[in-house]
N, C-alpha and C positions, 0 to 999 in steps of 0.2 A: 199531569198528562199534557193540558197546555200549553206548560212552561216548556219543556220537552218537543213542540211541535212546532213553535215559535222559534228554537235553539236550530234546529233543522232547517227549518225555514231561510233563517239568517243566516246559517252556512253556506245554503245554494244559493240565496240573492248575491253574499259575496263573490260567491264561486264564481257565477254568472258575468257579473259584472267585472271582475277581475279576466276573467278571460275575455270580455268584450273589449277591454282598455288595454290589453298585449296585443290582441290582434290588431286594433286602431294604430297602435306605435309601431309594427314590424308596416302593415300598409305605408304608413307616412315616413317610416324609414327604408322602403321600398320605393315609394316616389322620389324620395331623395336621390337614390342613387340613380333613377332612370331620369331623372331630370341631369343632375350630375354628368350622365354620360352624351346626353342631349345637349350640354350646353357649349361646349367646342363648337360641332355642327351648327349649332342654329347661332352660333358668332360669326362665325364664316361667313353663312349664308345671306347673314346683314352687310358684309364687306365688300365691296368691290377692290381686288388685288390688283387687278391686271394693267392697271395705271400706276402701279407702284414703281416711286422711280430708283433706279442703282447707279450709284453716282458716277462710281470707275470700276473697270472690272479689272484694272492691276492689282496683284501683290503688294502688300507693303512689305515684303523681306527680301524681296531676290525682283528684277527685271527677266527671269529665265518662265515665271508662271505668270500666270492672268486666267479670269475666269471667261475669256471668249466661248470656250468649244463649249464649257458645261453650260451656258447660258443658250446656246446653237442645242445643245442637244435636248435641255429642259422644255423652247420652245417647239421643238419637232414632237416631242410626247414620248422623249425616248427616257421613260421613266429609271430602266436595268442600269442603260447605257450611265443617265446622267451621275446615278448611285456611285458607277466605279468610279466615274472621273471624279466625282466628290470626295470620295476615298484618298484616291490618287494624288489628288490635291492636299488632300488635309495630310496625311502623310510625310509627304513633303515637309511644307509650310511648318507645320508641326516641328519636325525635328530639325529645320534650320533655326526657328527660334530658340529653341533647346540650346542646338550649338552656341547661339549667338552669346544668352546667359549662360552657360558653361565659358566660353570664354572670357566674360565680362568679371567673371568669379562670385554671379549670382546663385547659380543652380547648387542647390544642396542635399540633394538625394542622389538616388544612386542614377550610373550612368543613362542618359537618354537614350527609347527607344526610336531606335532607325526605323524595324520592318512590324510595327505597330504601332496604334495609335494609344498610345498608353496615357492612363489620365495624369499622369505629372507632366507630360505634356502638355495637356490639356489645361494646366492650370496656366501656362505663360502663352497660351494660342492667341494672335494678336487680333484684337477685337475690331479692327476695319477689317479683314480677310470672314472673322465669321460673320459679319454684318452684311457682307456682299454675297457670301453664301448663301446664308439663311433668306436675305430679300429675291434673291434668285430664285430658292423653291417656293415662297410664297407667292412671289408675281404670276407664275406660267404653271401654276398649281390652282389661283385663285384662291389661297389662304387654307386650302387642305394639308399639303407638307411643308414639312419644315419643322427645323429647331425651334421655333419660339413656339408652334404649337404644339409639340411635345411638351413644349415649360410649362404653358398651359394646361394641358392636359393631365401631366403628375403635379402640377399645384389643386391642381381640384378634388387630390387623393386627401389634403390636409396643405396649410396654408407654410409649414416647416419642413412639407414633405424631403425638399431636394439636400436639405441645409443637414437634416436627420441623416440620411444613407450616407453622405459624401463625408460625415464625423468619422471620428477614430477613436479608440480606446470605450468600444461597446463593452457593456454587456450580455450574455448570452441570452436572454431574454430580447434586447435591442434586436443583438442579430439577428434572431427569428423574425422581429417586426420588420426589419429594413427587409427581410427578403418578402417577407408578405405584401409589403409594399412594392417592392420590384417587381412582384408577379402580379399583381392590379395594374401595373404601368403596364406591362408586355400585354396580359389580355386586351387593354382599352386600345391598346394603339395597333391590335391584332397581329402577333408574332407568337402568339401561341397556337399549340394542336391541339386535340382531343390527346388524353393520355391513352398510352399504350403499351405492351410489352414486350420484351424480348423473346427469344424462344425459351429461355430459361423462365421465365416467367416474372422476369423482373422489369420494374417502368422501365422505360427508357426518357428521354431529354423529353420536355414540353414545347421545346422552343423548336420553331421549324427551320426548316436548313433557309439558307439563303435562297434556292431555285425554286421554295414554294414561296415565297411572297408573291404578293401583290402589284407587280408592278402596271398600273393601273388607275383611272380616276376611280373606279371601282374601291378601292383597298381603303381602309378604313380613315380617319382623322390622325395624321399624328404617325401613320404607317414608316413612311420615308421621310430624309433619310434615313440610315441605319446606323451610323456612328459604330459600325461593326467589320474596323477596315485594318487587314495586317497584309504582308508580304507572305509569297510561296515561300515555304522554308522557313517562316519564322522561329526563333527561339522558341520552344515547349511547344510546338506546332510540327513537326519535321514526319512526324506518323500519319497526321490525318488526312492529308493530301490537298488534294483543292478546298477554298475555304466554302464554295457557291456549293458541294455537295455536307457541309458538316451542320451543325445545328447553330444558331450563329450563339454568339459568346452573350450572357449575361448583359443587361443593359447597363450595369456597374460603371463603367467608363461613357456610356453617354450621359447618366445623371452629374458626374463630374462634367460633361460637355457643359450642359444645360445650367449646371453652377457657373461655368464661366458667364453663361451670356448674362446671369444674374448681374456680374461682377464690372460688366462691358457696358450693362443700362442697356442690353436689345429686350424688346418686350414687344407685344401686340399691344 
């Protein structure tokens, strides 16, 4: 009977303690993450940006762009505004480089896009133009937007995060993780909704359109840019209409952004 009550005993002391040591690990793997998501902001918040200096705001592809207006418009606080000209810009700049290596008989994929910002472009995007960008939205941001605090920000997902998604020849397992990862990126840098459904009763996108962002000191770490820039009419675009009422596209081609500035040595 003893032995028997002793056996009992020892089963709930394990029980006990074994549930006291799960709950302890999901806690400290709960402060992880909220510190995690704290640590962006409380870097900022040790930085002073607004002395940051931008060396030229020319082009190095073309004498036809320069980042005058987008700098005029970032220090006005014209968050929406500065977005498009950023767009506008990258666009461009974009696909004259493109042309440049296609001419040279560098480029070797398929033809470069003109009326989007496609990541094979992104891979030859010339690294003085994003380094004047990106110090652009950091100075008159105060170190809240910008590409390098996006790097930031999906490096803190895991230390391979960006080098992971922007691989090729996954497996379906991978692909699952790289999207799980993309959707950690979107919520942290807040470009997701609540989910919702259609009237058929099916989800619809997470991702909010363009006209619900935040354009604001308001909006999250990491918010803007949006690296989410094509042309009216684009190629597999010509249905949806305006892109500022669609849900914006997958972060997919700004994780290849944010690979390039790996590649360019721009970092905080």
């Amino acid at each position: 009977m003893w032995i028997f009550i002793l056996i009992v005993l020892a089963v709930v002391i394990y029980f006990v303690l074994s549930q006291a040591s799960n709950s302890n690990q999901a806690s400290k793997a709960s402060s992880r993450t909220q510190a995690s998501k704290a640590s962006s902001q409380n870097y900022t918040n040790q930085v002073d940006y607004s002395n940051l200096e931008v060396i030229s705001l020319d082009s190095s592809v073309s004498a036809h762009y320069n980042y005058t207006h987008l700098r005029d418009l970032l220090a006005e606080g014209k968050w929406k505004e500065a977005n498009k000209e950023t767009g506008r810009l990258m666009l461009a700049v974009g696909y004259l480089t493109a042309e440049k290596k296609v001419r040279d008989g560098e480029w070797t994929h398929a033809d470069p896009r003109e009326d989007c910002l496609d990541f094979r472009n992104l891979w030859y995007f010339p690294c003085k133009d994003l380094c004047t960008i990106d110090r652009l939205w950091l100075k008159y941001s105060n170190g809240r937007f910008g590409f390098s605090v996006q790097k930031r920000i999906i490096s803190e997902l895991g230390e391979d995060t960006i080098s992971f998604i922007c691989s090729s020849n996954t497996s379906y397992q991978e692909g699952l993780k790289k999207r799980e990862l993309r959707g950690s990126f979107e919520r942290r840098i807040g470009w997701y909704t609540p989910d919702s459904e259609d009237s058929a009763g099916r989800r619809t996108s997470n991702l909010k359109t363009y006209n619900d962002l935040t354009f604001s000191m308001q909006a999250p770490h990491g918010h803007l840019p949006t690296a989410n820039y094509w042309q009216e009419g684009a190629r597999g675009r010509n249905d949806v209409g305006s892109f500022e009422t669609q849900p914006l596209k997958d972060c997919y081609d700004l994780v290849h952004l944010l690979d390039r500035l790996s590649s360019c040595g721009i970092a905080l």
